[in-house]
C-alpha positions as CSV (number, residue, x, y, z in Angstrom):
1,X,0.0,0.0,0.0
2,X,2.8,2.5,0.7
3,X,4.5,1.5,-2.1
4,X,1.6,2.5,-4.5
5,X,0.6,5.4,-2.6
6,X,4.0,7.1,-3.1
7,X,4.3,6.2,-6.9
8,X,0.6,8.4,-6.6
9,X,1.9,11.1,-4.8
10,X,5.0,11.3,-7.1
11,X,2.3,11.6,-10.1
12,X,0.7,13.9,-8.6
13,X,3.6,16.0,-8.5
14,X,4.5,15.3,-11.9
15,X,1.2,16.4,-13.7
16,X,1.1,19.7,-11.8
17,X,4.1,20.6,-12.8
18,X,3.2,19.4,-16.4
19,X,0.4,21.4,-16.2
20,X,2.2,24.9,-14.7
21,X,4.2,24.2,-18.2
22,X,1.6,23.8,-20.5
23,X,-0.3,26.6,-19.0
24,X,2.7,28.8,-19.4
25,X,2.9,27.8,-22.8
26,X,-0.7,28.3,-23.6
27,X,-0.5,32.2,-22.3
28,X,2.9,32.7,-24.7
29,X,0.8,31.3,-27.7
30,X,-1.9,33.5,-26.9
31,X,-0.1,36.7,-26.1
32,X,1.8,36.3,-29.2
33,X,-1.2,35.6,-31.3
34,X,-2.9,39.2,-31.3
35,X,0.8,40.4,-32.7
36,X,0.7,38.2,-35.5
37,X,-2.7,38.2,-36.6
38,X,-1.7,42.7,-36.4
39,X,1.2,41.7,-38.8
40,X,-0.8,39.8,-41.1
41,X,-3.3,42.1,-41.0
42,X,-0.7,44.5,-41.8
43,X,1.1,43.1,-44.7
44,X,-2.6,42.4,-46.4
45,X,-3.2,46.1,-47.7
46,X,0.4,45.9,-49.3
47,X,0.0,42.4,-50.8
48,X,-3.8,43.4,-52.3
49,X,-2.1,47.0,-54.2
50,X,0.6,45.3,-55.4
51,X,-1.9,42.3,-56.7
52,X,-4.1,45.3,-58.6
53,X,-0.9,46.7,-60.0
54,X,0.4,43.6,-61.5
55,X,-2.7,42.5,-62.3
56,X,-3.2,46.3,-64.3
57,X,0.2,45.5,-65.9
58,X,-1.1,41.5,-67.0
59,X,-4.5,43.1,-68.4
60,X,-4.1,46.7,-69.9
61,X,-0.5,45.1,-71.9
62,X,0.0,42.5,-74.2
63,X,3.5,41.8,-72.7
64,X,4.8,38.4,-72.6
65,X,6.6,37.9,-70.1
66,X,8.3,34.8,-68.2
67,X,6.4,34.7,-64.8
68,X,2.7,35.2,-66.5
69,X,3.4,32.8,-69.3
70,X,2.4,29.3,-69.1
71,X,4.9,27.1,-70.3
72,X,4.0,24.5,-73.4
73,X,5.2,21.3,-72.2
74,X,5.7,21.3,-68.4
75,X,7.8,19.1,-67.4
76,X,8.4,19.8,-63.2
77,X,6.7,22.0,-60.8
78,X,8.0,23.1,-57.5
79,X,6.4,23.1,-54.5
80,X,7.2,25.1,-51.5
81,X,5.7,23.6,-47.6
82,X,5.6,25.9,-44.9
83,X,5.4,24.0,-41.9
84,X,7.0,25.1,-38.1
85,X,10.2,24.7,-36.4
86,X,9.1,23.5,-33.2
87,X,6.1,20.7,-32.5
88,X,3.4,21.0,-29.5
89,X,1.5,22.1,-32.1
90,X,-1.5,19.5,-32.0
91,X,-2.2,18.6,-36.0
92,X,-0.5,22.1,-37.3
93,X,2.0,21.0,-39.3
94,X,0.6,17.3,-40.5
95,X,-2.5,18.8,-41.7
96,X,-0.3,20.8,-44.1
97,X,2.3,18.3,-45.1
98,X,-0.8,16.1,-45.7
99,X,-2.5,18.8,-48.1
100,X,1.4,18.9,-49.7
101,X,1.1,15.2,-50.6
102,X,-2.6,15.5,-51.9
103,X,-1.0,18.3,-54.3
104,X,2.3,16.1,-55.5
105,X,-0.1,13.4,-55.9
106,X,-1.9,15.8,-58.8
107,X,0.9,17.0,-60.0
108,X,2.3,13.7,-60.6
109,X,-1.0,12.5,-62.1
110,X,-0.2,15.4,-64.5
111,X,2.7,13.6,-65.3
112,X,4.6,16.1,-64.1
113,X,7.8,15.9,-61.3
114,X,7.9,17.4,-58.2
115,X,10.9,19.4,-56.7
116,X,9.9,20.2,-53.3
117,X,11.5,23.7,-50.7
118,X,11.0,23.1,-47.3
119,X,10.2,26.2,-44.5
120,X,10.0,24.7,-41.0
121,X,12.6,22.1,-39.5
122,X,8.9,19.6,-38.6
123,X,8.8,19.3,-42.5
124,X,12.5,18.9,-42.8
125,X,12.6,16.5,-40.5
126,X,9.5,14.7,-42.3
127,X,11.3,14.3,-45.9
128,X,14.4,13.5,-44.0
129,X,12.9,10.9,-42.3
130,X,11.6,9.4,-45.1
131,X,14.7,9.6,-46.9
132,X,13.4,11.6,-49.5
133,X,15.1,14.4,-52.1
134,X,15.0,18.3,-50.9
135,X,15.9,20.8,-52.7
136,X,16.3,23.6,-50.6
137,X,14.9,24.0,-46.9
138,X,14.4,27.4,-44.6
139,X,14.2,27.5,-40.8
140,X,14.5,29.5,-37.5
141,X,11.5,31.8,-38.0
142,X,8.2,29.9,-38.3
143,X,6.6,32.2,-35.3
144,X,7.8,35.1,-36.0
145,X,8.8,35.7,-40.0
146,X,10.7,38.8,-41.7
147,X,9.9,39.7,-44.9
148,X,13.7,39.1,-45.6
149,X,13.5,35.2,-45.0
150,X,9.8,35.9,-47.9
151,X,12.7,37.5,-49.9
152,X,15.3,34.7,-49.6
153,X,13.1,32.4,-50.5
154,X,11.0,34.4,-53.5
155,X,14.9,34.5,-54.9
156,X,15.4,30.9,-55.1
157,X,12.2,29.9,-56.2
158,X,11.8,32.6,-58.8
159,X,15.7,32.0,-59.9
160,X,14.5,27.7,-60.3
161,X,11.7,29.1,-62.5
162,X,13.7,31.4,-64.3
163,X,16.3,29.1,-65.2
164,X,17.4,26.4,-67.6
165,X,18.3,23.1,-67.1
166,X,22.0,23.5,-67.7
167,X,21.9,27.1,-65.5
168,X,24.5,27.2,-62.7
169,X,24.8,29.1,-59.6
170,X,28.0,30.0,-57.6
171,X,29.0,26.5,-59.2
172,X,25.7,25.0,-58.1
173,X,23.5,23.9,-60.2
174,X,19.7,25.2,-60.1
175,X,16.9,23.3,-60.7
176,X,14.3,23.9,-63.5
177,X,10.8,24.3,-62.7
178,X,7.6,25.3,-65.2
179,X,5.8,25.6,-62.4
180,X,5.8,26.8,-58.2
181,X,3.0,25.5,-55.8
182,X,2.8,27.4,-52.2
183,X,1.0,25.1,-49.3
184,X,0.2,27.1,-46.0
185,X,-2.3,27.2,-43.4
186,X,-4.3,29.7,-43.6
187,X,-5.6,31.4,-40.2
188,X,-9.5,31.3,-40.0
189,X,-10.2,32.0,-36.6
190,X,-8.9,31.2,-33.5
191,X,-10.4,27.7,-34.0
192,X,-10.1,27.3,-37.7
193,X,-6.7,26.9,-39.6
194,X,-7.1,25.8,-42.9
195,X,-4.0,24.2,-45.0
196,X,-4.2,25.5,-48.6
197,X,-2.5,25.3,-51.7
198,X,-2.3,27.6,-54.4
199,X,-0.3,28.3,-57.7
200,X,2.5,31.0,-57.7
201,X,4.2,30.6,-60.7
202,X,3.6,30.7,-63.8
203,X,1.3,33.9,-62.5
204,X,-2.6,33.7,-61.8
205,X,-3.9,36.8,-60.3
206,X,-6.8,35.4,-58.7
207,X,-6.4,35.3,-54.9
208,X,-6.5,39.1,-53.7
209,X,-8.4,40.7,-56.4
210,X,-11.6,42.5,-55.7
211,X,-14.4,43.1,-58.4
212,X,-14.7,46.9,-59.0
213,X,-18.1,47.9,-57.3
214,X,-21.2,49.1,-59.6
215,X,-20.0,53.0,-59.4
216,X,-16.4,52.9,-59.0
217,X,-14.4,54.5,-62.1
218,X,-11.8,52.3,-63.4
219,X,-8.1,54.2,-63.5
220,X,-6.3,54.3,-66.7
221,X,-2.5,53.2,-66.9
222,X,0.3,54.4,-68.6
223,X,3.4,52.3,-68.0
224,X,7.1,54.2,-67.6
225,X,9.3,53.3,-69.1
226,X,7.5,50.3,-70.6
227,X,5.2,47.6,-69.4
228,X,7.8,45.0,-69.7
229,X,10.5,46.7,-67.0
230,X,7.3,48.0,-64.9
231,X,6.7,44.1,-64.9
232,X,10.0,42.9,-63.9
233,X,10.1,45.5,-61.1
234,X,6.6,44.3,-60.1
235,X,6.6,40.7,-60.0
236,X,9.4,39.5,-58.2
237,X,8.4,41.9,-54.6
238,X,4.8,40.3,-55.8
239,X,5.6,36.7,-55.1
240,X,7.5,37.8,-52.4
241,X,4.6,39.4,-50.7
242,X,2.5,36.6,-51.5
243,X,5.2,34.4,-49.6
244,X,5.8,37.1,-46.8
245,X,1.9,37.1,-46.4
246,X,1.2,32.9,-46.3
247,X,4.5,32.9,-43.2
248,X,2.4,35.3,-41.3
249,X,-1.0,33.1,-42.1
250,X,0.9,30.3,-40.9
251,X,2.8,31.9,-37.9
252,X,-1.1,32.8,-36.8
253,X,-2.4,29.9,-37.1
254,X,0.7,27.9,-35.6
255,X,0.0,29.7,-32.6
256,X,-3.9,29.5,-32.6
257,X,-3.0,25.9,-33.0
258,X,-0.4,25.8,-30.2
259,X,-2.7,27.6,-27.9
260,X,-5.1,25.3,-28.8
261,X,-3.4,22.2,-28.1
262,X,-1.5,23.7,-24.8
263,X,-5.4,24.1,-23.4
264,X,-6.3,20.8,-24.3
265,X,-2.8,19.7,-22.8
266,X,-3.7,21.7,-19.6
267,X,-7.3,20.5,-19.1
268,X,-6.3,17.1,-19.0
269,X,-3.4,17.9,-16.6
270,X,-6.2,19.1,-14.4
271,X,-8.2,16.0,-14.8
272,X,-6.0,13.9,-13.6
273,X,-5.2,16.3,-10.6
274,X,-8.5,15.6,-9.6
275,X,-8.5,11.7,-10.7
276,X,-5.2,10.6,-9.0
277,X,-6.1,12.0,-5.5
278,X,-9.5,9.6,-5.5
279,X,-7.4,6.9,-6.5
280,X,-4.9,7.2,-4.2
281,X,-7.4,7.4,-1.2
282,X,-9.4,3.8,-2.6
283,X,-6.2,2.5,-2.9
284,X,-5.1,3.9,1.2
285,X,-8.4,2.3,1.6
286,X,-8.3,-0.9,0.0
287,X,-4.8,-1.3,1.9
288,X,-6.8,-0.7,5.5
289,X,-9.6,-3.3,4.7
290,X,-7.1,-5.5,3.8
291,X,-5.0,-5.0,7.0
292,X,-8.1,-5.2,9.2
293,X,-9.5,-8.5,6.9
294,X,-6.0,-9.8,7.9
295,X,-6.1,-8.9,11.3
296,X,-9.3,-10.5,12.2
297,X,-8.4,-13.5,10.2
298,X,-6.0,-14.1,12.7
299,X,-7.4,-13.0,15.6
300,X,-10.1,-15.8,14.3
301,X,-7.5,-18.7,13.4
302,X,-5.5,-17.9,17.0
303,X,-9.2,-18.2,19.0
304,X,-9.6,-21.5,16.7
305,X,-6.5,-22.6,17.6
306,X,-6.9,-22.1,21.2
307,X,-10.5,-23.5,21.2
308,X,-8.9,-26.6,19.4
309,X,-6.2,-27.0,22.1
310,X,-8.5,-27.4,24.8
């Protein structure tokens, strides 16, 4: 009985400090929620202008130009995974690595082969695992994102689409892509985080554009010095707005998700708090019955034993 009443007490111990973690950790996520859902928030009205200007420069010109024209015979596409660098996380990052393979799984139906860039060390570690090819991974910010890591990686993946199959690199060689594929999770709500996937490259201005109201006068455009330089200014800070804007999405909803599990993490803590105690005292219980059972057991074989002897 003491035996078992001690490993009790000991678990006891253990959960509530379990629990003074998890609560801890629960507070962080939430505290640090408000300042990235601000950021995101933030970054959108910059992301939706520069959409409407690229989109101007796509419509009112008949420039063709490499990231808004789809190539004949695609042969790979890229696909770029934002996941997080650190787990307690509940189903954060699987649910996006799972909407990742639903997308290859397309692509390769397409008959088309996937290169896949990695942001997050739980998706690095997933590919690694698995012993399969990356081309380029990106980690050490998944809670709190610059728009220089957007920019790092809007180089490489515009600088793969960009280039040939032959096309080197400081001695590296790049890899080819006709195409690039962003999956993120985007933040619903508090509750809701919704892993998506959406086509970067070759250029669809779809996500982001508003439909002009009934009354609103449409602008005219004149491009300086041409429509072809305005676009090569334009589109390379566009895809790396559009990348800058899905790490906040997913720094948000990381942390919604966090928070999430943390107060699941922390109400169980609590049920067992109140569990263990109960069990302990039928156990301290059980343990006295049994004494006492054994006590009169004897006291009933000794009066036995002495009615016997005479």
């Amino acid at each position: 009985m003491a035996v078992s009443l001690r490993e009790y007490r000991a678990k006891i111990k253990s959960v509530e400090s379990t629990k003074k973690i998890t609560r801890a950790m629960e507070l962080i996520a939430a505290s640090r929620i408000i300042k990235a859902q601000q950021k995101a928030q933030a970054a959108a009205p910059y992301s939706r202008e520069l959409t409407r200007a690229v989109s101007a420069v796509a419509t009112y010109s008949n420039v063709d130009h490499p990231l808004t024209t789809e190539p004949e015979n695609p042969k790979k596409a890229a696909i770029l995974i934002v996941t997080s660098d650190r787990g307690l996380a509940g189903a954060y990052s699987s649910s996006v690595l799972k909407e990742a393979e639903r997308l290859a799984e397309r692509l390769r139906e397409q008959g088309l082969e996937v290169a896949t860039f990695i942001s997050g060390r739980k998706g690095e570690a997933y590919f690694k695992f698995r012993q399969r090819p990356l081309v380029q991974s990106w980690s050490g910010y998944s809670d709190q994102p610059s728009y220089d890591n957007a920019a790092a990686i809007g180089e490489t993946l515009i600088s793969s689409f960009l280039a040939e199959e032959d096309d080197e690199v400081d001695g590296q060689k790049l890899v080819a892509v006709d195409e690039v594929h962003l999956v993120y999770t985007r933040f619903r709500s508090m509750l809701v985080q919704e892993p998506v996937a959406v086509r970067l490259l070759p250029l669809e201005v779809v996500e982001g554009e508003e439909k002009p109201a009934a009354d609103e006068v449409l602008p005219l455009y004149e491009f300086e010095p041409s429509a072809a330089e305005v676009l090569d200014g334009l589109l390379p800070k566009y895809v790396q707005s559009r990348i800058f804007f899905a790490l906040l999405q997913s720094a948000a909803s990381e942390l919604a998700a966090r928070q999430k599990a943390m107060k699941s993490a922390t109400d169980n803590a609590q049920e067992l708090i109140k569990k263990y105690p109960r069990i302990a005292n039928q156990a301290r219980q059980a343990g006295i019955t049994q004494e006492i059972s054994e006590i009169v057991g004897g006291v009933n074989a000794l009066a036995d034993a002495t009615a016997g002897s005479e």
